[in-house]
Steps between C-alpha positions, in 0.01 A plus 500: 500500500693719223872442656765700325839358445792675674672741339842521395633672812349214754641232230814692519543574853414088569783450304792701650393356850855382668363198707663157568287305366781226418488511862238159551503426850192600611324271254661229602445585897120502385498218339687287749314271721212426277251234546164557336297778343136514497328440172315756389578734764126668488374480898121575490274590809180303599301716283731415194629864479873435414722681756790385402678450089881447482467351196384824320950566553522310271595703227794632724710174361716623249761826455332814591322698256519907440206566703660383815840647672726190491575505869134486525446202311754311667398565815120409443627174313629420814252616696219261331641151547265344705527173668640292813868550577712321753686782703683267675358143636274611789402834329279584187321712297234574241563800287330623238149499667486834598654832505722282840615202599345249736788276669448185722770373722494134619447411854528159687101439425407793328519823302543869562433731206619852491349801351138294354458736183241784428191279481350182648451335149879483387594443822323186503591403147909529567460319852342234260736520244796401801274194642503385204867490393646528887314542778185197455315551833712711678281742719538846550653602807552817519480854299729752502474840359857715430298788469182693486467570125193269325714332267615307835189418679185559289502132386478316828196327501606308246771315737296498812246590652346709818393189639836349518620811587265534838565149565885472523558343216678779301694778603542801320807715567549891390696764600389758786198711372443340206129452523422858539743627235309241299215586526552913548643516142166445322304726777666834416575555143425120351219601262746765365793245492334242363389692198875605425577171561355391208684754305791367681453129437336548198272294598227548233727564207544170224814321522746482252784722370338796431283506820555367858820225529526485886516765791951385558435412877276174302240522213171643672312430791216227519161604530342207743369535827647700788526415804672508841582263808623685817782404632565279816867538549658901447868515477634776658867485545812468268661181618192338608451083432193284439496109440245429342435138357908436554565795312726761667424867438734806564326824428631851391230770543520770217248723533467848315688346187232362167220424773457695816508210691723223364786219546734279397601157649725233452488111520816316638470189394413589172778766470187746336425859564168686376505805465177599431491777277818693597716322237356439176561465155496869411518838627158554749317813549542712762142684387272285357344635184197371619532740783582421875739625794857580419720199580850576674786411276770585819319222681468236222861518435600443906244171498674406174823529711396321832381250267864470348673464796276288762431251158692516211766270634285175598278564134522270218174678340316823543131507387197728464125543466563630138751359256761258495763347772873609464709186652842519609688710764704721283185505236284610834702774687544701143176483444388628850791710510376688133165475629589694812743715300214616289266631755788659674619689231113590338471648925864690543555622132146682505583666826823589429366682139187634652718682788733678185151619419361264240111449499368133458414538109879623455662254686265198313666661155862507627535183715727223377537166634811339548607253300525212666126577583428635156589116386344300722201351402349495803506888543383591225148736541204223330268566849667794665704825286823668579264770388215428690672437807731763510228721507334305754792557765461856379156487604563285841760804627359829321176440404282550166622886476863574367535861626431692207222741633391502093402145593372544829122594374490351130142470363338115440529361144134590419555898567872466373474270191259785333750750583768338400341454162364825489842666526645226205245639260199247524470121551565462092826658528590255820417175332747667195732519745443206712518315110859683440590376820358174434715487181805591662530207751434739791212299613460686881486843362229350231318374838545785699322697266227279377390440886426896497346436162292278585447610871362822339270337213446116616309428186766626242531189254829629389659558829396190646614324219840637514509454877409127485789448243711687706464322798546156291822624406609598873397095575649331232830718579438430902753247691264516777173270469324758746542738277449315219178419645414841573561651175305254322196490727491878444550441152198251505257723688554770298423260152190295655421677790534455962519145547450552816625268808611140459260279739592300799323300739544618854416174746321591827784349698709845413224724527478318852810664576387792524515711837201725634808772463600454143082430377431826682816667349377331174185756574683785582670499146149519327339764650447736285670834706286783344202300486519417880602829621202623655448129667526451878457133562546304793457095464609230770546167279570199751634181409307137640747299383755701617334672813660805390324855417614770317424878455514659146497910498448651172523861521726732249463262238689235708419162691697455774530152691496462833493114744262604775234399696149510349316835637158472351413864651773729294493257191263625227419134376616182640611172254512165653601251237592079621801528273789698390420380121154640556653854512566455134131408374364808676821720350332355185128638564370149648299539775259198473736229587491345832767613754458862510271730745489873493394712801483900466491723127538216292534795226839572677633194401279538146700872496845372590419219174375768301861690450704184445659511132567166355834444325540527119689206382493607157626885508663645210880453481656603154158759437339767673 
């Protein structure tokens, strides 16, 4: 790809950045406790598709060049050591697999691994990768999920299995509605979230220094197999303790903070806390760019707190699913303190500026850090923005409309771009200025107008060209790797083209998950509401295997759910299927298969099909 260097305002701006960066402590914290790496870190699934490449970092060894904020580049140097690392004795983990950690804590006979990665290859790799240089024969004993984000349970099959699972053998532990928050997030809007997230991650982009060097919360996620044990023990209570394999347990619930439902919990004799992903290595998002629920700062901060005082005093080390440990008291209650500080102050100082009046977008531009945030490392924005999440607390209190009725009913880029150019003097005369601004340094004005450009005329050679540099620039200049990422996916797309989705395989055992509720609220999102309008459709669909039946209404354009008895007489068509999994071949057109019989108009159900859109992984993003 035709990469253009930065210019002299990213170069220059790199340059004047006032960062510690005598300040060395965090390599050494990442460093510490090493035992073995593996050699070459390329994981591979069954089918020899490689899911996994650390070693493609490598070029991140050395001082960071232009094309890359410094900040950045130190914190995805860090961020790709990979390996086995003593936390303390009894505790480990393998980093550098995956966009997380895996950890495994030492029991009297066994082992019990938190947070088992995104995919079941990995997974199995780093539990290898211990045996080998710790844990020999050591069994798994238990599971246990901090929270209900992928990166944390997506690899388990790769440390146990269901088997051992319904025998006894293994517990799995995870906080109070985890399974259907799991499971709900890619029901609703995951086609649509996980085509931005490969914007966000970057996840089809080259690495190197003038493409994709890491996402700042790790490098990028793996791209193995997915899939999902339930769990067998649900923690519901702050203060709550579990033994398990002569391991003592105290729990903290924190729900509503990164993960709708999530916790910490803390190992006396090992004098450890995990903290999931409350208290990382750099500032987290409030909004995902990817695109998800608002998380509550004013929360985060008060678990950050109860976390302080119930633990900080018995602690000798605080570790995470993502990063590196910080070890020692004083070392451990500034860094929780900051951490909490920073959520705190993202939460009040946006409330107190948007009650003087300030809309999100103003308050983004005029916020300021203070400085003992402002220098620590670990709050600085390479996953979450204060930009990005300032706005999102904007967003969480007031909405998407700032109270300007001028904004209240703005047209959508592809009526306003062409007006917008229109009124400049043509699309020529916007890429002249869009190059002036270009020229300038003022990179978002240069974008601003080239996305009208090119929203108005998507096969202008000139204004795509322009826009594609453009974007480059804004990534190369970016502290943030989601950002990064973002600009130079849309600076891709718009040189070679939609690259569409990143693949991952989805293992029945999540799809198992499933409720009747969320597959049938899974329809209900795909009908098609003007195609369906005139539709009045009544169809029982009862369960064998659960000896449940259910009543789906479509009328309006909408199909409404209902648990009721079967009632043959007012039900236009009548499904029977043996299984719950069978309900998704015949949402897929297959009617042969065994396990399915269909009394009344089977063209009701045929109808009801019939107006179901299927999701476009591969929409447009940076074009029309």
């Amino acid at each position: 790809m035709d990469h253009k260097p930065p210019t002299e305002t990213i170069e220059s701006a790199h340059s004047r950045h006032p960062l510690p960066f005598d300040d060395t402590r965090d390599f050494d914290d990442a460093d510490r406790g090493f035992i073995a790496a593996l050699t070459p870190c390329v994981i591979k699934a069954a089918d020899g598709r490689v899911v996994w490449d650390n070693d493609v970092y490598a070029f991140l060894d050395g001082p960071a060049p232009t094309s890359v904020h410094p900040s950045l580049w130190r914190q995805s140097t860090l961020a790709a050591k990979q390996g086995l690392y003593e936390v303390v004795p009894g505790i480990y983990q393998v980093r550098g697999f995956d966009i997380s950690n895996i950890s495994f804590i030492e029991g009297d006979t066994g082992v019990i691994v938190i947070d088992p990665l995104v995919s079941t290859e990995v997974a199995a790799a780093a539990l290898e990768l211990y045996r080998t240089h710790r844990g020999g024969d050591r069994p798994v004993v238990a599971v246990i999920y901090t929270h209900s984000h992928v990166d944390h349970f997506g690899g388990v099959l790769g440390v146990t299995s269901q088997a051992d699972v319904d025998a006894g053998k293994v517990s799995v532990l995870a906080p109070e509605g985890f399974t259907a928050h799991a499971v709900q997030e890619n029901v609703y809007a995951g086609p649509a979230m996980t085509r931005r997230a490969t914007y966000m991650y970057g996840t089809l982009l080259d690495r190197g220094p003038q493409e994709q060097v890491g996402c700042g919360l790790g490098q990028t996620p793996s791209t193995g197999e997915v899939g999902l044990i339930v769990p067998t023990i649900d923690i519901r209570q702050t203060g709550e303790t579990h033994t398990i394999d002569g391991v003592q347990i105290e729990f903290q619930m924190a729900p509503g903070t990164e993960a709708p439902a999530e916790m910490h919990f803390y190992f006396p004799q090992f004098r450890a806390l995990c903290m999931a992903e409350n208290a990382t290595h750099n500032l987290h998002n409030l909004l995902t760019l990817r695109g998800a629920l608002v998380r509550d700062p004013h929360a985060w901060s008060g678990y950050l707190t109860e976390a302080i005082d119930a633990f900080a005093d018995r602690t000798d080390v605080v570790f995470a699913s993502h990063h590196w440990p910080t070890w020692g008291h004083d070392h451990i209650v500034e860094f929780l303190s900051l951490q909490r500080d920073l959520y705190a102050y993202l939460h009040d100082q946006t409330l107190r500026l948007l009650n003087q009046g300030f809309t999100g977008v103003e308050i983004a531009e005029m916020f300021q850090m203070p400085p003992a945030l402002d220098r620590a490392w670990h709050a600085r924005g390479y996953y979450g923005s204060v930009s990005h999440n300032v706005k999102a607390v904007y967003q969480r209190y007031m909405g998407w409309f700032d109270g300007n009725p001028g904004r209240l009913w703005p047209h959508p880029p592809e009526a306003l771009g062409p007006r917008y150019v229109a009124a400049l003097g043509g699309i020529d005369r916007v890429v002249e200025l869009a190059r002036a601004a270009f020229d300038s340094g003022d990179f978002r004005w240069a974008a601003t107008l080239l996305d009208h450009a090119v929203f108005t005329d998507e096969q202008h050679a000139p204004a795509r060209e322009l826009y594609a540099d453009t974007l480059e620039q804004l990534g190369y200049g970016a502290e943030n790797a989601t950002w990064r990422n973002f600009f130079m996916s849309g600076a891709t797309e718009l040189r070679v083209g939609n690259f569409g989705t990143a693949t991952q395989a989805t293992s029945l055992t999540l799809l198992a998950q499933l409720t009747p509720e969320q597959i049938f609220d899974g329809l209900a999102i795909r009908v098609n509401g003007p195609r369906s309008w005139d539709l009045d459709l009544a169809i029982d669909i009862t369960f064998a295997d659960l000896d449940a039946n259910y009543r789906l209404a479509l009328r309006n354009g909408v199909l409404v759910q209902r648990r009721v008895p079967a009632d043959p007489d007012t039900a236009t068509v009548t499904v029977k299927l043996d299984t719950k999994f069978r309900l998704l071949g015949v949402a897929m057109g297959d009617f042969s298969s065994p396990g399915l019989e269909v009394s009344g108009e089977e063209s009701a159900l045929q109808s009801l099909l019939a107006v179901l859109d299927q999701p476009d992984p591969n929409f447009n993003i940076v074009t029309p």
